[in-house]
N, CA, C and O atoms as a Tinker XYZ file with bonds, in Angstrom:
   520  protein
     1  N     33.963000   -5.388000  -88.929000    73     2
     2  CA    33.487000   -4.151000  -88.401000    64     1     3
     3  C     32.410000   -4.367000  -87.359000    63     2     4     5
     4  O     32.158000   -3.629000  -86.406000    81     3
     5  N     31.870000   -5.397000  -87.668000    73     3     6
     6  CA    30.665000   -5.616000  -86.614000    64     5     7
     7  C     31.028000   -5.922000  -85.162000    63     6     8     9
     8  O     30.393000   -5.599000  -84.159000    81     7
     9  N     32.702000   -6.923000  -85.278000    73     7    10
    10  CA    32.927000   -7.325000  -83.962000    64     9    11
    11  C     33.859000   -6.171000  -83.287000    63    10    12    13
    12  O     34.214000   -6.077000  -82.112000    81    11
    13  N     34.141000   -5.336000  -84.376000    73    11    14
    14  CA    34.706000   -4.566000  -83.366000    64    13    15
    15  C     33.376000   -3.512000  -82.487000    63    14    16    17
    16  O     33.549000   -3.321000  -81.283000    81    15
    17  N     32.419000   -3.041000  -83.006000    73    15    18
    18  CA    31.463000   -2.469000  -82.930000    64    17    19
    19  C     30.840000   -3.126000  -81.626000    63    18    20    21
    20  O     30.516000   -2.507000  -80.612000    81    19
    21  N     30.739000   -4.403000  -81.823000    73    19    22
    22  CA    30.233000   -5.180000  -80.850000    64    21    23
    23  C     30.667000   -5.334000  -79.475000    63    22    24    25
    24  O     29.949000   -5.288000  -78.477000    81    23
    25  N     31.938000   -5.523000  -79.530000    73    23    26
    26  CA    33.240000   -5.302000  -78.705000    64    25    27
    27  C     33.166000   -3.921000  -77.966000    63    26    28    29
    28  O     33.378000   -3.991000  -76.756000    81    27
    29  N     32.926000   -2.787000  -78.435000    73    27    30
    30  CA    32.858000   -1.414000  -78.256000    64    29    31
    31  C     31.584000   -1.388000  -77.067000    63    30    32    33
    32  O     31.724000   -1.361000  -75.844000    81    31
    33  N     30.401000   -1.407000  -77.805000    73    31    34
    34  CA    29.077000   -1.777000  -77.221000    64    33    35
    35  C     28.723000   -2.810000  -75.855000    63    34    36    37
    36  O     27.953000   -2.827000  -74.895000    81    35
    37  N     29.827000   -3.650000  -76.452000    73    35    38
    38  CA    30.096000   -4.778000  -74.785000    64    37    39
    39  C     30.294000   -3.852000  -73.332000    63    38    40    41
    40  O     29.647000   -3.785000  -72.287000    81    39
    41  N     31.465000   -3.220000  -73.812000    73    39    42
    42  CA    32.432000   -2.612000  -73.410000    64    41    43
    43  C     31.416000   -1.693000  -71.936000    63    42    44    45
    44  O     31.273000   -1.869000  -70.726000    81    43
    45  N     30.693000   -0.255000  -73.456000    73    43    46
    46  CA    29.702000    0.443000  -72.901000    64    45    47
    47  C     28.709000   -0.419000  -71.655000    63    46    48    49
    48  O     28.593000   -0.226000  -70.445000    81    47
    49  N     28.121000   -1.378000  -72.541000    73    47    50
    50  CA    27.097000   -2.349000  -71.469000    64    49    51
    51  C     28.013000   -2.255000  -70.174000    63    50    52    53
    52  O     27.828000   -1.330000  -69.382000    81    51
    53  N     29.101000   -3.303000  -69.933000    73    51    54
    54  CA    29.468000   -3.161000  -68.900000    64    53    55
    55  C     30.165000   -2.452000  -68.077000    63    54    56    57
    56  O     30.731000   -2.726000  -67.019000    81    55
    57  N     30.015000   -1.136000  -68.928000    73    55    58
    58  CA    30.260000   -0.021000  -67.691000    64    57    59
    59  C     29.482000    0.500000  -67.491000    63    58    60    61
    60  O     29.702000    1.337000  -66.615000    81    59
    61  N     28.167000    0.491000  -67.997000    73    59    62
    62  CA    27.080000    0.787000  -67.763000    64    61    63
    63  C     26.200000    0.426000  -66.810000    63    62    64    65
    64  O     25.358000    1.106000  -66.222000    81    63
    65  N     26.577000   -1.105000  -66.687000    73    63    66
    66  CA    25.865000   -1.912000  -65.420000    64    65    67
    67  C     26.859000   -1.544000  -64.285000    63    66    68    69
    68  O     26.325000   -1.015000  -63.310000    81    67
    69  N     28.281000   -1.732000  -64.221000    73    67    70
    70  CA    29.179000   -1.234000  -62.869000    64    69    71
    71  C     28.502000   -0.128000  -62.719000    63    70    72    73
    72  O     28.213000    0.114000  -61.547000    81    71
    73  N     28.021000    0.902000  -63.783000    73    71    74
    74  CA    27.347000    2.073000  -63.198000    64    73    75
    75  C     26.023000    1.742000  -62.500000    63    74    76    77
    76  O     25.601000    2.414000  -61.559000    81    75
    77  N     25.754000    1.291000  -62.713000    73    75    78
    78  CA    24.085000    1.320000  -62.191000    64    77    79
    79  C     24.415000    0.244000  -60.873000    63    78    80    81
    80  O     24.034000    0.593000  -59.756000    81    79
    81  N     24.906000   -0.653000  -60.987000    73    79    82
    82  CA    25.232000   -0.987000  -59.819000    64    81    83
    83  C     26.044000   -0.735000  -58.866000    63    82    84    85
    84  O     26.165000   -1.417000  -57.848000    81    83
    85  N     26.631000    0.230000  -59.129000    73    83    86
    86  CA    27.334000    1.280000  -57.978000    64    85    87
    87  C     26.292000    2.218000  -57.279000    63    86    88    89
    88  O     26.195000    2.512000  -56.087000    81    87
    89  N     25.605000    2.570000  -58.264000    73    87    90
    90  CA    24.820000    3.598000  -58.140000    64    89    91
    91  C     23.671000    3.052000  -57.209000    63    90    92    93
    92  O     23.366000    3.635000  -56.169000    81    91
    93  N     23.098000    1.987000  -57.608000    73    91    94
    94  CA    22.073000    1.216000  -56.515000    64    93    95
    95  C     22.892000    0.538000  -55.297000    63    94    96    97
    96  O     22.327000   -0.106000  -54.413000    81    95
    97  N     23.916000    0.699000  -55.336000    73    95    98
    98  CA    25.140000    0.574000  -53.982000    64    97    99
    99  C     24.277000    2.160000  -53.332000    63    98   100   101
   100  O     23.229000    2.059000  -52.694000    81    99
   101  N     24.625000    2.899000  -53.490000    73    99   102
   102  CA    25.106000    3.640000  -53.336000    64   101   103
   103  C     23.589000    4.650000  -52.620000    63   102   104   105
   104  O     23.608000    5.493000  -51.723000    81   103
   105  N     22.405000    4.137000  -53.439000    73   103   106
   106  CA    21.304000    4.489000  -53.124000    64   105   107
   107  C     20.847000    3.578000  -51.987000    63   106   108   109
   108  O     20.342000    4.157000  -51.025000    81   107
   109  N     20.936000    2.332000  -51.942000    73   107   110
   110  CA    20.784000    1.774000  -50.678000    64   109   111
   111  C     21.637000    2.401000  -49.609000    63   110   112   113
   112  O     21.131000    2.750000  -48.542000    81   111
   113  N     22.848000    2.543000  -49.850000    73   111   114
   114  CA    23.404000    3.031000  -48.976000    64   113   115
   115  C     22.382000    4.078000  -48.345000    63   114   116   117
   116  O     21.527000    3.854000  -47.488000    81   115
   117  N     22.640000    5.098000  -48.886000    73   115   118
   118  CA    21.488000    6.529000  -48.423000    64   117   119
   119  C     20.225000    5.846000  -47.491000    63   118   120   121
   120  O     20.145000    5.951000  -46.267000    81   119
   121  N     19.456000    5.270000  -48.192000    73   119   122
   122  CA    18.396000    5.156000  -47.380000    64   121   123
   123  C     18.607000    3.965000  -46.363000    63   122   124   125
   124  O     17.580000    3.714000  -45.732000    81   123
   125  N     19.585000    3.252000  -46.085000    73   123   126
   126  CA    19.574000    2.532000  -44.550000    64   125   127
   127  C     20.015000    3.434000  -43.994000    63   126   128   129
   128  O     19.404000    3.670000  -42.952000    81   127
   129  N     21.170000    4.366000  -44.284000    73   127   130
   130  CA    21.521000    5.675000  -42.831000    64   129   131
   131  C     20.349000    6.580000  -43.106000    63   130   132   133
   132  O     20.110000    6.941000  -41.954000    81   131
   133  N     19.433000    7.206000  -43.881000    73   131   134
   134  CA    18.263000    7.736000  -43.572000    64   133   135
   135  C     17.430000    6.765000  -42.517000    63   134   136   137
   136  O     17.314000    7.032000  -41.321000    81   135
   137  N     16.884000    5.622000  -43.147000    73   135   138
   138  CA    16.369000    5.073000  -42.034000    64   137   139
   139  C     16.601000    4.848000  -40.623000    63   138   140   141
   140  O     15.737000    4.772000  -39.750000    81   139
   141  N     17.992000    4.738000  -40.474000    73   139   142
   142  CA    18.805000    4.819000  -39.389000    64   141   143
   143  C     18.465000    6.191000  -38.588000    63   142   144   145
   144  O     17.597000    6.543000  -37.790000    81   143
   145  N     19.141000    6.545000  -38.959000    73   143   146
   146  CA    18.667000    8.274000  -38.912000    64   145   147
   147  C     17.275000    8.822000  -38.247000    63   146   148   149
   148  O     17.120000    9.677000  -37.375000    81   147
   149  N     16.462000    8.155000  -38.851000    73   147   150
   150  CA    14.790000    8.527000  -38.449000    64   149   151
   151  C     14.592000    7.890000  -37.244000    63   150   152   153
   152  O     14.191000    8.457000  -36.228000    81   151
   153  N     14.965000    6.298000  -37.371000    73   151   154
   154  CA    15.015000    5.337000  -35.989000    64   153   155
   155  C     15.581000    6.306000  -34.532000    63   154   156   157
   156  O     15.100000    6.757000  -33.493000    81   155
   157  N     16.862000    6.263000  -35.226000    73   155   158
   158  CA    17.353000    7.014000  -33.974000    64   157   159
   159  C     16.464000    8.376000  -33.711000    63   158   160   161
   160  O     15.877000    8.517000  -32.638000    81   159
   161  N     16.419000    9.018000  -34.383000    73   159   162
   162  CA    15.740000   10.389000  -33.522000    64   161   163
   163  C     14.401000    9.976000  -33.705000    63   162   164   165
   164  O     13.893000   10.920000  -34.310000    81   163
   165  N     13.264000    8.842000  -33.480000    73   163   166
   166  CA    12.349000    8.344000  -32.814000    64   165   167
   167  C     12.619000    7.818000  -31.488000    63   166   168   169
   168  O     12.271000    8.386000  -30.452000    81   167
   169  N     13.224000    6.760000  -31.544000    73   167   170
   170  CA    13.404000    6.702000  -30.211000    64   169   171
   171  C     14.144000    7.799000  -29.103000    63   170   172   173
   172  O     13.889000    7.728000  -27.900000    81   171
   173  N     15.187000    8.925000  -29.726000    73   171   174
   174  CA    15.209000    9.667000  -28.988000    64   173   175
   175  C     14.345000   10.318000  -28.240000    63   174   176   177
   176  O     14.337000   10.518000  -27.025000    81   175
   177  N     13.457000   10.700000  -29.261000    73   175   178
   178  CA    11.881000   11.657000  -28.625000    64   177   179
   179  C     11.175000   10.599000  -27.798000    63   178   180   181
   180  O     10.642000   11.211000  -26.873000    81   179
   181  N     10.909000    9.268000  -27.687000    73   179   182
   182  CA    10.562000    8.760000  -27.285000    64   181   183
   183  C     11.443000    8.380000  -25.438000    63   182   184   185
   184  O     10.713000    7.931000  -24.554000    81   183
   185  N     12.516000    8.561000  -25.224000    73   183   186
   186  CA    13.154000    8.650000  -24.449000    64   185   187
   187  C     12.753000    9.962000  -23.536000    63   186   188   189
   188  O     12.182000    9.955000  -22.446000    81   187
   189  N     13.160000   10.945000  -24.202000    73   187   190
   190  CA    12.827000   11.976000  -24.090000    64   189   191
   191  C     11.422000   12.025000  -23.311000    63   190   192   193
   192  O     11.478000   12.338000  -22.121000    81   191
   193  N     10.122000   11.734000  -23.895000    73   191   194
   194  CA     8.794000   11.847000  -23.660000    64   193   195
   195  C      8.685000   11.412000  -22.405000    63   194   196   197
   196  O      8.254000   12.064000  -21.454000    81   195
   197  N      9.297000    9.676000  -22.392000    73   195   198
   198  CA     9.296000    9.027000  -20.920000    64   197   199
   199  C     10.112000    9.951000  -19.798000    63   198   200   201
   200  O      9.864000    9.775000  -18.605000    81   199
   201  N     10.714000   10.559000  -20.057000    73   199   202
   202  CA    12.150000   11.082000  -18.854000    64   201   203
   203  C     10.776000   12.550000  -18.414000    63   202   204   205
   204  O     10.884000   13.185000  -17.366000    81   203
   205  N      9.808000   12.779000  -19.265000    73   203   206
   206  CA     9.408000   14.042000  -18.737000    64   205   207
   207  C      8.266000   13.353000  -18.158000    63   206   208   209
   208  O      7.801000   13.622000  -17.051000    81   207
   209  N      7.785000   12.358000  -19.030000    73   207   210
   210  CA     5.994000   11.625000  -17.832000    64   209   211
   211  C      6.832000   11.751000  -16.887000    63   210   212   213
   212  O      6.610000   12.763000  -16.223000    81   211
   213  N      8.002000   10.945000  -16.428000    73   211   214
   214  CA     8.306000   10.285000  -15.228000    64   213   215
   215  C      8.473000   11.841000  -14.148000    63   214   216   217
   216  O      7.975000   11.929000  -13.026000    81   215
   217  N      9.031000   12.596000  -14.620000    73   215   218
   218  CA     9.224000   13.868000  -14.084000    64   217   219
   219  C      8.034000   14.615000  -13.281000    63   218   220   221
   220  O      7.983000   14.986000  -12.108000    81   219
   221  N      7.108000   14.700000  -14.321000    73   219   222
   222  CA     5.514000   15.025000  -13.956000    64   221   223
   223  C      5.126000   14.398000  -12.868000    63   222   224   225
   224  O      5.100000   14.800000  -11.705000    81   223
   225  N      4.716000   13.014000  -13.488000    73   223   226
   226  CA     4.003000   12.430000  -12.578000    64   225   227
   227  C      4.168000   11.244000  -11.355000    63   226   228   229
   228  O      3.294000   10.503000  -10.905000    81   227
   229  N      5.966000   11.364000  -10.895000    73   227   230
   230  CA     7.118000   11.468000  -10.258000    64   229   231
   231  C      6.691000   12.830000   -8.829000    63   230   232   233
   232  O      6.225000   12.700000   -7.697000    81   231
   233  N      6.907000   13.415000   -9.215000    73   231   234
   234  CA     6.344000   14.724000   -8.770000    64   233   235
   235  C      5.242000   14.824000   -7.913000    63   234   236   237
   236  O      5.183000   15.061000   -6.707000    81   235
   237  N      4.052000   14.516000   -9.071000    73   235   238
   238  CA     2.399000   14.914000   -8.998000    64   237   239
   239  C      2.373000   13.438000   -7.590000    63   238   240   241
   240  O      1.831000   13.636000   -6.503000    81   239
   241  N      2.869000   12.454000   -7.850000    73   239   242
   242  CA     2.962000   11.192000   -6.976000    64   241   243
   243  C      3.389000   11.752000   -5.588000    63   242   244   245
   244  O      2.710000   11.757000   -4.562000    81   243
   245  N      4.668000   12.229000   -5.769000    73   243   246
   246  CA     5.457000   12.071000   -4.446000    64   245   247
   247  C      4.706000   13.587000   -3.729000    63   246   248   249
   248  O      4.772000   13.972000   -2.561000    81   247
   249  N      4.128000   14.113000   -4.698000    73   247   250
   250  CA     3.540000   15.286000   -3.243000    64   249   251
   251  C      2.221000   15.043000   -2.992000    63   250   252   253
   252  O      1.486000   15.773000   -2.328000    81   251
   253  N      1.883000   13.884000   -3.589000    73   251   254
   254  CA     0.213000   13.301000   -3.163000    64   253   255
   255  C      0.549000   12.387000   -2.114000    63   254   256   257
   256  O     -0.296000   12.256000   -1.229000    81   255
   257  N      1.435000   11.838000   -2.044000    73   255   258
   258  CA     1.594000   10.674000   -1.274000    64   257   259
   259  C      2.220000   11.597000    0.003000    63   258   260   261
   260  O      1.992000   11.167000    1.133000    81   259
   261  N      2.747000   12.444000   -0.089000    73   259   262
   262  CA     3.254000   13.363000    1.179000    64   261   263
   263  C      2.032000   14.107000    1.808000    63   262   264   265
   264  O      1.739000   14.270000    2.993000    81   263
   265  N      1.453000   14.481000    0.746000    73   263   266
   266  CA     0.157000   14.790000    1.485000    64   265   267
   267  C     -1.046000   14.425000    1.713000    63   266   268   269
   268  O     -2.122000   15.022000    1.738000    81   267
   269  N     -0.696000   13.267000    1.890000    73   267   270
   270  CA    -2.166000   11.879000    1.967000    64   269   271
   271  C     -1.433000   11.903000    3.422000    63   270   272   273
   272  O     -1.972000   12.411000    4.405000    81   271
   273  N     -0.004000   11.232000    3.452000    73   271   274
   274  CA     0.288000   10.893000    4.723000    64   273   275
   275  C     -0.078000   12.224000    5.726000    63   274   276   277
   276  O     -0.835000   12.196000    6.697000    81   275
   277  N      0.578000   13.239000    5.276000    73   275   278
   278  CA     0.362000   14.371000    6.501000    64   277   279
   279  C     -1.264000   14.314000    6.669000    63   278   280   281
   280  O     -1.775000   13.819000    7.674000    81   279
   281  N     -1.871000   14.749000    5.821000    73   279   282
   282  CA    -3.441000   14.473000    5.823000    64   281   283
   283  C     -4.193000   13.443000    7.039000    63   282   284   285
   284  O     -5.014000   13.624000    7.937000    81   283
   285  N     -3.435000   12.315000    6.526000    73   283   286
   286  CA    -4.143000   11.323000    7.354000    64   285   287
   287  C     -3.720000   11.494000    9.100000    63   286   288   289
   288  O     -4.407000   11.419000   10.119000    81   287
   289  N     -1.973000   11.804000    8.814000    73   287   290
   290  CA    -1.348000   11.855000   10.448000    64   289   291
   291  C     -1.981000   13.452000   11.340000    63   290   292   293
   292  O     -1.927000   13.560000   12.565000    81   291
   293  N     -2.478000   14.424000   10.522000    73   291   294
   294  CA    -3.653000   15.708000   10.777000    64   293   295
   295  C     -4.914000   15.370000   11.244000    63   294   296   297
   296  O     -5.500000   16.027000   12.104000    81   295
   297  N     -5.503000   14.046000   10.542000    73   295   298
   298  CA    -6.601000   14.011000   10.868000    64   297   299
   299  C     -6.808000   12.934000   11.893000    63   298   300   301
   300  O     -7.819000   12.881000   12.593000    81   299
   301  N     -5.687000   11.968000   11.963000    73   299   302
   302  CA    -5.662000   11.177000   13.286000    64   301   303
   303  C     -5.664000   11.672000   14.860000    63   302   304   305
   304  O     -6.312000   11.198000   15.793000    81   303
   305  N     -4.575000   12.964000   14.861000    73   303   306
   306  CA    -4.233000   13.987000   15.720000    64   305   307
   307  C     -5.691000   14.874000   16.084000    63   306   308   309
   308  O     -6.003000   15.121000   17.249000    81   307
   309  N     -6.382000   15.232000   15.100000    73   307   310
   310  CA    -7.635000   16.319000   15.658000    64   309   311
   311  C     -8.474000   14.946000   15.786000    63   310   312   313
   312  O     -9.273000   15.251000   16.671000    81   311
   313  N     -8.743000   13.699000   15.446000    73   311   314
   314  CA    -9.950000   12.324000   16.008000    64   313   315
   315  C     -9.427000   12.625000   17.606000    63   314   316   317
   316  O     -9.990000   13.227000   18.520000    81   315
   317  N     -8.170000   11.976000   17.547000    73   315   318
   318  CA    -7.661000   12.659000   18.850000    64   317   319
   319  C     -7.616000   12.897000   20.300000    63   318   320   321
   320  O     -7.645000   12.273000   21.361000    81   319
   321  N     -7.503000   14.526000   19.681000    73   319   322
   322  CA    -7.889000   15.715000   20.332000    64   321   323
   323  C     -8.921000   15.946000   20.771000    63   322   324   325
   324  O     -9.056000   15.982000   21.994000    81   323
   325  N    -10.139000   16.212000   19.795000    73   323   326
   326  CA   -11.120000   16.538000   19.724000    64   325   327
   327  C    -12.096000   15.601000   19.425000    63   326   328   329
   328  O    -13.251000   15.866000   19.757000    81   327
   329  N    -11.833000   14.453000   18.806000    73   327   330
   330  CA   -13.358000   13.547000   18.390000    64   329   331
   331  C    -13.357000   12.548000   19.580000    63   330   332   333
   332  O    -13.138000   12.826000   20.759000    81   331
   333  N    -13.739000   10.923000   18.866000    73   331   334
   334  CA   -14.377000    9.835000   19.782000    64   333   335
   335  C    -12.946000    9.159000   19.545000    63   334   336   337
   336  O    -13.174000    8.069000   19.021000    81   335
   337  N    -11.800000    9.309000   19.680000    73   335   338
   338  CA   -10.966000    8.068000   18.898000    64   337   339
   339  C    -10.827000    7.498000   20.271000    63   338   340   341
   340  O    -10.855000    6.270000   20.347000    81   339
   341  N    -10.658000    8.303000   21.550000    73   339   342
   342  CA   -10.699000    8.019000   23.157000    64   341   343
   343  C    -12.091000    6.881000   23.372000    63   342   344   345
   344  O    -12.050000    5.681000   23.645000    81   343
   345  N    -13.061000    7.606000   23.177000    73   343   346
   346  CA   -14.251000    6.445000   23.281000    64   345   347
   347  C    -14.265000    5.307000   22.963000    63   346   348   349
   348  O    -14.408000    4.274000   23.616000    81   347
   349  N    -14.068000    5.556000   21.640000    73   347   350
   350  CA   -14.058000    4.121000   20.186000    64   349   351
   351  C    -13.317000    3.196000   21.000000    63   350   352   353
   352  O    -13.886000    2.236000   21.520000    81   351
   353  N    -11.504000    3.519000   21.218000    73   351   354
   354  CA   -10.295000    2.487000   21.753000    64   353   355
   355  C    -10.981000    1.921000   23.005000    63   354   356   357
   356  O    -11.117000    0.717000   23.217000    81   355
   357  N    -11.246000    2.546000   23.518000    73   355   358
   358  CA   -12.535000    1.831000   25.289000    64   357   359
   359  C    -13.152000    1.223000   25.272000    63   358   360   361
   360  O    -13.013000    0.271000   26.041000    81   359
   361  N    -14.556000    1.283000   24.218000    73   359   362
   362  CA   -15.152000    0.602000   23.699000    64   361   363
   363  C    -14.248000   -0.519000   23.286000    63   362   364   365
   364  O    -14.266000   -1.463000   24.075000    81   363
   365  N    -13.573000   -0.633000   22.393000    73   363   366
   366  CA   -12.986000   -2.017000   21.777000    64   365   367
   367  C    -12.489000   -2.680000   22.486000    63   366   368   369
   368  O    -12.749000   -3.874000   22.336000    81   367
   369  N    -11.456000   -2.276000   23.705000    73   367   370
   370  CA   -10.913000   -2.519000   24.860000    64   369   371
   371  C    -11.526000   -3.485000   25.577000    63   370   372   373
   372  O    -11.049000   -4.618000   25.510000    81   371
   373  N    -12.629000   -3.260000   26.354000    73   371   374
   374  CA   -13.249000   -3.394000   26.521000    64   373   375
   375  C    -14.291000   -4.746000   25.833000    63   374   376   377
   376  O    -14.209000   -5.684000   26.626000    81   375
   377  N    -14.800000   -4.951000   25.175000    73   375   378
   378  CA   -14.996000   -5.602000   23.624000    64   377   379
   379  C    -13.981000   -6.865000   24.198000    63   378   380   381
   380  O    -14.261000   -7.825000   24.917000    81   379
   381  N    -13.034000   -6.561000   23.739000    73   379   382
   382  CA   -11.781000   -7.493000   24.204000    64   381   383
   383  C    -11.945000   -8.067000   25.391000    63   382   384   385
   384  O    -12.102000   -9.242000   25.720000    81   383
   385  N    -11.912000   -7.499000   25.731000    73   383   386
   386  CA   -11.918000   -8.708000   27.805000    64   385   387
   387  C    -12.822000   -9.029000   27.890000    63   386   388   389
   388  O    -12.998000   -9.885000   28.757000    81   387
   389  N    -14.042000   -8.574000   27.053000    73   387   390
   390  CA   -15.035000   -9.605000   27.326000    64   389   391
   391  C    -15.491000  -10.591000   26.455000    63   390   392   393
   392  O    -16.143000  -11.528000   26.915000    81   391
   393  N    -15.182000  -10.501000   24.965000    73   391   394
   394  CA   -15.081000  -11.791000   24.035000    64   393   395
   395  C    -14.044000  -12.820000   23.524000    63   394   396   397
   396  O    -14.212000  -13.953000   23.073000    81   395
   397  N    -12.862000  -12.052000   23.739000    73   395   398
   398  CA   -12.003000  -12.380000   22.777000    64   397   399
   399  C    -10.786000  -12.650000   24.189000    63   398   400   401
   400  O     -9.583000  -12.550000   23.947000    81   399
   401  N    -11.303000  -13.003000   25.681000    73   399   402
   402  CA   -10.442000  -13.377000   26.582000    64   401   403
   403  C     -9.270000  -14.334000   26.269000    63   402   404   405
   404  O     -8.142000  -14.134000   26.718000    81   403
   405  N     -9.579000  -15.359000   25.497000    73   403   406
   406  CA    -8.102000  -16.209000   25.034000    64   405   407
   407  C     -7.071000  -16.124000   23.770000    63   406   408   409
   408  O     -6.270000  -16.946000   23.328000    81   407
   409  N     -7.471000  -14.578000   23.300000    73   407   410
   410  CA    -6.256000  -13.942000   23.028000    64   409   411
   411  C     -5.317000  -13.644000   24.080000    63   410   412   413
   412  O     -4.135000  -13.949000   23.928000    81   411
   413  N     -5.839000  -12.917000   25.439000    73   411   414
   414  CA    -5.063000  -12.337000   25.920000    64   413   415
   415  C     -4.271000  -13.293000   27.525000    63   414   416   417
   416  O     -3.931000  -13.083000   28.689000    81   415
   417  N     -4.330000  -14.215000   26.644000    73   415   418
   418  CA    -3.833000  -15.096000   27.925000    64   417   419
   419  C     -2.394000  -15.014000   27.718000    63   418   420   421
   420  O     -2.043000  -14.017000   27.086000    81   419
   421  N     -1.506000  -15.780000   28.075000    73   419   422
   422  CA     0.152000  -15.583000   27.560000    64   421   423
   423  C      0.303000  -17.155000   27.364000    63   422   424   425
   424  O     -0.323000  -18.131000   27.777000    81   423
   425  N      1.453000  -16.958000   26.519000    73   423   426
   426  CA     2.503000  -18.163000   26.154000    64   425   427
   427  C      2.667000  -18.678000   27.376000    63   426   428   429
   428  O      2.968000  -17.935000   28.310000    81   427
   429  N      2.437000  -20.449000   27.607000    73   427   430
   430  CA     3.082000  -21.122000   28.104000    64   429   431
   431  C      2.116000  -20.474000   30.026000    63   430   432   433
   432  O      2.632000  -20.722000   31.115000    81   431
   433  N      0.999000  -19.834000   29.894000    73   431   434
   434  CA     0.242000  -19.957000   31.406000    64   433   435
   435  C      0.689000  -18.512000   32.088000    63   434   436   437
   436  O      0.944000  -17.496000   31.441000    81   435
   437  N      0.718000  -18.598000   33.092000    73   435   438
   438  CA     0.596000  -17.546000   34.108000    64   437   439
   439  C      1.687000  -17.726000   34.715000    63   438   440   441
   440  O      1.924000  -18.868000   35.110000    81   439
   441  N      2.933000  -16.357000   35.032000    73   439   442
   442  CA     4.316000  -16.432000   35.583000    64   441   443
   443  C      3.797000  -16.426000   37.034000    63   442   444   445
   444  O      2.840000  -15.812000   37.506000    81   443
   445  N      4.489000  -17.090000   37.500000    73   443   446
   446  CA     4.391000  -17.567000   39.389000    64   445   447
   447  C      5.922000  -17.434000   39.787000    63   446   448   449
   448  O      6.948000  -17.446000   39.108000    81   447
   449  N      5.709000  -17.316000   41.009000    73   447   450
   450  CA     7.176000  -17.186000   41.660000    64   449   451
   451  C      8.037000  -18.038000   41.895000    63   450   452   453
   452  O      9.227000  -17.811000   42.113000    81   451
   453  N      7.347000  -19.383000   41.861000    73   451   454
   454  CA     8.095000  -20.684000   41.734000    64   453   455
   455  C      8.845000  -20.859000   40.266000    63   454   456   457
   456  O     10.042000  -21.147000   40.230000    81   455
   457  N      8.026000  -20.657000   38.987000    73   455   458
   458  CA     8.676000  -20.786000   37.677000    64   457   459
   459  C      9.695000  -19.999000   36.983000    63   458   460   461
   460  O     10.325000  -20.086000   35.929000    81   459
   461  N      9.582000  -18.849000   38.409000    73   459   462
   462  CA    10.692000  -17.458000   38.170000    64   461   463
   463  C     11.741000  -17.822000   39.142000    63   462   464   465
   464  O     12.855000  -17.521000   38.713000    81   463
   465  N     11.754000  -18.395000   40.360000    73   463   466
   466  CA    13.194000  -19.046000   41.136000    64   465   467
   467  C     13.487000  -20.412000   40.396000    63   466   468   469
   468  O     14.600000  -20.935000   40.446000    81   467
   469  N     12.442000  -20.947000   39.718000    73   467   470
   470  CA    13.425000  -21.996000   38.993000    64   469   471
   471  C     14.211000  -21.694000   38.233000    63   470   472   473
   472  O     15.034000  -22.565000   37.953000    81   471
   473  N     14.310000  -20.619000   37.687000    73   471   474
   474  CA    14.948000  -20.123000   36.033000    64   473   475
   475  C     15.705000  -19.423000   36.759000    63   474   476   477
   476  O     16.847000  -19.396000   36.300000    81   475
   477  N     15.586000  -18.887000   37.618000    73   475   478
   478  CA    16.456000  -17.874000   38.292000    64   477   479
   479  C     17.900000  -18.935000   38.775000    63   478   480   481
   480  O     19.045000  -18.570000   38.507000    81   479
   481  N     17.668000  -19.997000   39.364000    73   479   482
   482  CA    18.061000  -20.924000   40.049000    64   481   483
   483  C     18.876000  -21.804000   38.746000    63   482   484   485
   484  O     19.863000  -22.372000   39.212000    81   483
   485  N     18.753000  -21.986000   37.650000    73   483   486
   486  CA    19.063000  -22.562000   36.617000    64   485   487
   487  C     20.153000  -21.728000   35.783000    63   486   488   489
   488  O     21.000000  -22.055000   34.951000    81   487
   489  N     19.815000  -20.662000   36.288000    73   487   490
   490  CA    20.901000  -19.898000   34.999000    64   489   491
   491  C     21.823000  -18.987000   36.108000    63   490   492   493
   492  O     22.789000  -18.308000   35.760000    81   491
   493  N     21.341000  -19.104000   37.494000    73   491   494
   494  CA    22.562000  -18.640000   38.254000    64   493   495
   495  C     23.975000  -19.539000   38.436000    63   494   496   497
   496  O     23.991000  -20.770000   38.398000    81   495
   497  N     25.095000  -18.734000   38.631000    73   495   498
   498  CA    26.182000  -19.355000   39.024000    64   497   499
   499  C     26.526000  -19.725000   40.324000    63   498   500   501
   500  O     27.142000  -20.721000   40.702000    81   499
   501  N     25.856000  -18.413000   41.228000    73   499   502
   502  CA    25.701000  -19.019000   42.516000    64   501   503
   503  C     24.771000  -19.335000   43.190000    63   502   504   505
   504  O     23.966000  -18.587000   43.746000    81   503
   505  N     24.819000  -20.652000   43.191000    73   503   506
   506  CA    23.618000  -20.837000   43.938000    64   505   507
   507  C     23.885000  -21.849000   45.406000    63   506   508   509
   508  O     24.305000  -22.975000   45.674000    81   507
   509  N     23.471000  -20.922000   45.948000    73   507   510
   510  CA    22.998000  -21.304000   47.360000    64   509   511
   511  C     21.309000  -21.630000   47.898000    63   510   512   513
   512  O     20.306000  -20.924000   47.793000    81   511
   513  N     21.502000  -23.024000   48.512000    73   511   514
   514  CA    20.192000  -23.330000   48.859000    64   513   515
   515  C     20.432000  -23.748000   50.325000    63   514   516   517
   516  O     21.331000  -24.351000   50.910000    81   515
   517  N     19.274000  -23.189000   50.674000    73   515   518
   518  CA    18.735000  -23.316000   52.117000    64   517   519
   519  C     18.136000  -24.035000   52.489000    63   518   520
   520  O     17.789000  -23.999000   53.670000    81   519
């Protein structure tokens, strides 16, 4: 009587554990697609958040930078018009030819009329000499 009893009781045990270990199947299951779940609609909002900064301050950028430039090309136009920007460039001009003379020399010397009929004379096809 005992082994059948025992036998019986086995029996229970191990459907008892397939239960519980289905069941902790089954509960993991749940909470990796919950977790899943949460992941994903975090980073959604987080997507989300970036797509609207960029929108804003996309925006707030490109009409500062439009109106820095007009700004600046407004206020170059009235220096101008109306201020010293005429003086100032004269002044510097000026400035120039008298310090800074061997900047303004050229490549290779001073064109002459001889170094311009040589080249002339070199790359013509007809040439006639006198």
């Amino acid at each position: 009587m005992g082994f059948v009893f025992s036998k019986s009781m086995n029996e229970n045990m191990k459907n008892q554990q397939e239960f519980m270990l289905m069941n902790s199947r089954l509960q993991l299951e749940r909470q990796l697609m919950l977790q899943n779940e949460m992941r994903e609609r975090q980073m959604a909002m987080q997507i989300a958040w970036s797509r609207e900064f960029l929108k804003y301050y996309g925006t707030f950028f490109g009409l500062t930078t439009i109106s820095l430039t007009a700004g600046f090309i407004f206020a170059y136009q009235c220096d101008l018009g109306y201020g010293t920007l005429l003086q100032r460039m004269k002044g510097e001009a000026e400035d120039i030819l008298e310090t800074d003379k061997s900047k303004l020399q050229l490549p290779g010397g001073m064109i002459t009329f001889e170094s311009l009929e040589k080249a002339r004379k070199e790359q013509s096809q007809f040439f006639i000499d006198k």
